[in-house]
C-alpha positions in Angstrom: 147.9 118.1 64.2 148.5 114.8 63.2 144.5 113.7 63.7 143.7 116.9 61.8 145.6 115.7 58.8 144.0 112.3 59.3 140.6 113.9 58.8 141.4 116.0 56.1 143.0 112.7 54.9 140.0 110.9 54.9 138.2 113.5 53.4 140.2 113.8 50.1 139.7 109.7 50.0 135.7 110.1 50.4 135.5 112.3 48.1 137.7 110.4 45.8 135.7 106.9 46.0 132.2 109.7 45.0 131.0 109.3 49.1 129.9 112.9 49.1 127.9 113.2 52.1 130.1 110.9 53.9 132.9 113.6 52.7 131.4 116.6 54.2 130.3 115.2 57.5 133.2 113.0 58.5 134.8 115.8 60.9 131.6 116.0 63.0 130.7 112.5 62.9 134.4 111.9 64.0 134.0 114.4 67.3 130.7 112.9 67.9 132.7 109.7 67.9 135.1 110.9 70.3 132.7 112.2 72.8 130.8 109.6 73.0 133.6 107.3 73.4 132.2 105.1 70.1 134.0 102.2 68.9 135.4 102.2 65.5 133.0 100.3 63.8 129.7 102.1 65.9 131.7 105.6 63.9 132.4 103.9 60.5 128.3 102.5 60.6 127.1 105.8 61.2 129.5 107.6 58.4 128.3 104.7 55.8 124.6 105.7 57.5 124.7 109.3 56.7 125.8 108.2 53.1 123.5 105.8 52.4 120.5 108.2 53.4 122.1 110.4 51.3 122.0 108.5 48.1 118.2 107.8 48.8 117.6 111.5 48.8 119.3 111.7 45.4 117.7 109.1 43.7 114.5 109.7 45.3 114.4 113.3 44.1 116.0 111.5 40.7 113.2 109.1 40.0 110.1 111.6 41.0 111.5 114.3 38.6 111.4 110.9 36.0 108.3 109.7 37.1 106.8 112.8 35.7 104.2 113.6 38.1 101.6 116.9 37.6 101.9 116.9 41.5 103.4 115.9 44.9 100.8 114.6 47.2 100.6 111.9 49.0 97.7 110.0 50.8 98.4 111.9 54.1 97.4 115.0 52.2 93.9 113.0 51.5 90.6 113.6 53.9 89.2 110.7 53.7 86.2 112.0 56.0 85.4 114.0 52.9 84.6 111.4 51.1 83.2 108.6 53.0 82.0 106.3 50.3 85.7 105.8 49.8 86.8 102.6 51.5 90.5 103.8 53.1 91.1 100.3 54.6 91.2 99.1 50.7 93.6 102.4 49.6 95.9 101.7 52.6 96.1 98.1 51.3 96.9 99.2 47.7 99.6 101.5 49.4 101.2 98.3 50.3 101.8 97.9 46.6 100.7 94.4 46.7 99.4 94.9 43.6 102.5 96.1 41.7 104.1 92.6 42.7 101.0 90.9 41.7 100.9 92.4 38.2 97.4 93.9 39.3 95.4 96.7 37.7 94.0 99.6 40.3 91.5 101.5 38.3 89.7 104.6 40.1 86.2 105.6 38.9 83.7 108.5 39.6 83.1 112.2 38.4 85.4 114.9 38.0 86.9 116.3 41.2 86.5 113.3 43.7 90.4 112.9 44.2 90.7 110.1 41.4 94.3 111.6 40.1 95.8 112.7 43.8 95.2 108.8 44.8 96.5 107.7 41.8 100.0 110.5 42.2 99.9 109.3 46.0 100.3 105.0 45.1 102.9 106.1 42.6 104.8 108.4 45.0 104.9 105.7 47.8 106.0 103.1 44.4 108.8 105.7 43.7 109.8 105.7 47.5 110.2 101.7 47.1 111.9 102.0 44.2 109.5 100.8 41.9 109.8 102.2 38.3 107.1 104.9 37.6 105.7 107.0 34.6 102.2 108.9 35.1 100.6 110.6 31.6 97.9 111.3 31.4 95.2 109.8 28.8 94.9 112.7 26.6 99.0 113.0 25.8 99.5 109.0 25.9 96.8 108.7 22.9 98.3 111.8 20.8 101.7 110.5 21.3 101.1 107.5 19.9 99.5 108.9 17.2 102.3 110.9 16.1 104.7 107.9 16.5 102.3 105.8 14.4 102.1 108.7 11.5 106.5 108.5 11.8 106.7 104.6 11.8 108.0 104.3 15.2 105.1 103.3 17.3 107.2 99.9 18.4 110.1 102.3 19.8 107.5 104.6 21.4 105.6 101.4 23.2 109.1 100.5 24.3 109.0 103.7 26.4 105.5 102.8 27.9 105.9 99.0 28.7 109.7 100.1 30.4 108.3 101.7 33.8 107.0 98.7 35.9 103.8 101.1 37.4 102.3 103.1 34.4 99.6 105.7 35.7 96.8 106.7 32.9 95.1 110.0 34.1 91.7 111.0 32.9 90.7 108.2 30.9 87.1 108.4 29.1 86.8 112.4 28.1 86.8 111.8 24.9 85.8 109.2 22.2 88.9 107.5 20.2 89.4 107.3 17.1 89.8 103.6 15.4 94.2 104.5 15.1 93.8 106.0 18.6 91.8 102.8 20.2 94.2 100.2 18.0 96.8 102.1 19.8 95.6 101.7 23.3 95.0 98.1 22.7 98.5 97.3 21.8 99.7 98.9 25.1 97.1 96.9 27.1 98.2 93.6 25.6 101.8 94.2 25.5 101.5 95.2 29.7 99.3 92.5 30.4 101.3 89.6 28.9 104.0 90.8 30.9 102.2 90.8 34.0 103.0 95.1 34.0 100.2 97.0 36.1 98.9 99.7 35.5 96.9 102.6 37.6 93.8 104.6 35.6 91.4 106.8 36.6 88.5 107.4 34.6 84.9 109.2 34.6 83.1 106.4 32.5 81.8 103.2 34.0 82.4 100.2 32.0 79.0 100.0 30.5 79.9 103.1 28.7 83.2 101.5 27.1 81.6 100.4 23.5 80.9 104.4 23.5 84.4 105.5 24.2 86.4 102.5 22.1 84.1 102.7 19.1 84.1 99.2 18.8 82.1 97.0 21.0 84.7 93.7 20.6 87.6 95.9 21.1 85.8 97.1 24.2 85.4 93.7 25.5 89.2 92.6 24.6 90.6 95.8 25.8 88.5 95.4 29.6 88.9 91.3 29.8 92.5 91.8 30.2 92.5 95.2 32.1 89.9 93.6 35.0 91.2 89.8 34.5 93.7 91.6 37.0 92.7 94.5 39.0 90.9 96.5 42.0 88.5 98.7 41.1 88.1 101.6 43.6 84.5 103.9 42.9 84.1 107.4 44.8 80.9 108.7 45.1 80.6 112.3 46.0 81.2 115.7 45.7 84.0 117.1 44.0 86.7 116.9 46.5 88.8 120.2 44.9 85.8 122.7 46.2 86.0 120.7 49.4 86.4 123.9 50.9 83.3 126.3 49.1 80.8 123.2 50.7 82.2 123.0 54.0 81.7 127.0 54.1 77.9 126.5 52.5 78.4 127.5 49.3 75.8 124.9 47.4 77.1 123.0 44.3 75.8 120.8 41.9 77.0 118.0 41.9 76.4 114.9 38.9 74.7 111.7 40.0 77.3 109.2 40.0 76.1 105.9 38.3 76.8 102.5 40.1 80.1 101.7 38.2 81.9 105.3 39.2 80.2 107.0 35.4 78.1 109.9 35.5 74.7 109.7 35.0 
């Protein structure tokens, strides 16, 4: 009776000082304990254990609702044999996230459908998991966003929000041509990360070359790309779109675009 009150005991106190899981598994841990003849501090490690692992799973599920991902895959979800022009040695380095410490830019190029976006969701999943700080958005939003905080005098509060996440994924980079406000924009987010050494991962359809085209202004272009690749790995995939992955493997025949030799279609 008396240990039963102790438990119970210890309980209300867990629960008290906000150990939840440590709360609702004491009683077992504490038989397990005794069964196994564990010393006190072998029983108190494994009750802190079970509460630590806890709080992971909290602020794991926490920070991946915040890092705003279209998506939850990760690079074991990724056939690489599907698309062998990809270099997997070079994306299991980058999963190291060497690059986050070293302020690097990754920047994935090549067609629709080649996996550009899941390998970009995949780094920033395994960055969440370290508890890096991570926001993905994708080109299309970022640019109107902007926009609108421009047109309502608060673009510096709404950069705030962009330069705060230490990995900032850009998705789908290159559809469309900016505007001059839009491309201004942009620029001011480039500079602002890069003097404070804050990488950032993009994917993109359009090689380089092509960036006078989608800037508008061929010495923005240059500006904007000497500080985005003063910094950064730039991954190309050549192939076929890796979404109907599936329809080839069962010969269906597809057309696929030529893919030029910076990642751009042809």
């Amino acid at each position: 009776m008396a240990e039963a009150l102790l438990l119970a005991r210890a309980e209300e106190l867990l629960h008290e000082l906000g150990l939840r899981r440590a709360a609702e598994v004491v009683v077992n841990h504490a038989d397990a304990a005794a069964a196994r003849q564990l010393t006190y501090l072998a029983f108190l490690v494994g009750l802190l254990e079970a509460e630590r692992e806890a709080r992971y799973e909290r602020y794991l599920q926490a920070r991946m609702k915040l890092a705003n991902f279209p998506f939850r895959k990760t690079l074991a979800d990724f056939d690489f044999r599907f698309q062998p022009s990809l270099d997997e040695r070079q994306v299991r380095e980058l999963a190291t996230l060497a690059f986050v410490e070293e302020g690097t830019n990754v920047i994935f190029l090549g067609p629709p459908g080649v996996g550009k976006s899941h390998l970009a969701v995949a780094l920033g999943i395994e960055a969440v998991r370290h508890r890096i700080s991570t926001y993905f958005v994708t080109f299309h939003r970022l640019v109107d966003d902007l926009r609108r905080a421009h047109a309502d005098r608060r673009l510096e509060r709404r950069l705030r929000v962009y330069n705060k996440p230490r990995l900032l994924i850009l998705d789908e980079l290159g559809y469309l041509p900016l505007q001059p406000l839009d491309a201004a924009n942009f620029f001011r987010l480039v500079c602002e990360r890069y003097e404070r050494g804050l990488p950032m991962i993009i994917t993109s359809n359009v090689s380089y070359g092509e960036w006078d085209r989608l800037i508008g202004d061929p010495v923005l272009a240059a500006a904007m790309l000497d500080r985005l690749l003063h910094r950064s790995v730039t991954v190309n995939i050549r192939g076929p779109s890796y979404r109907l992955k599936d329809r080839l493997r069962s010969g269906v025949p597809l057309t696929v675009p030529a893919v030029g030799r910076e990642g751009g279609e042809i």
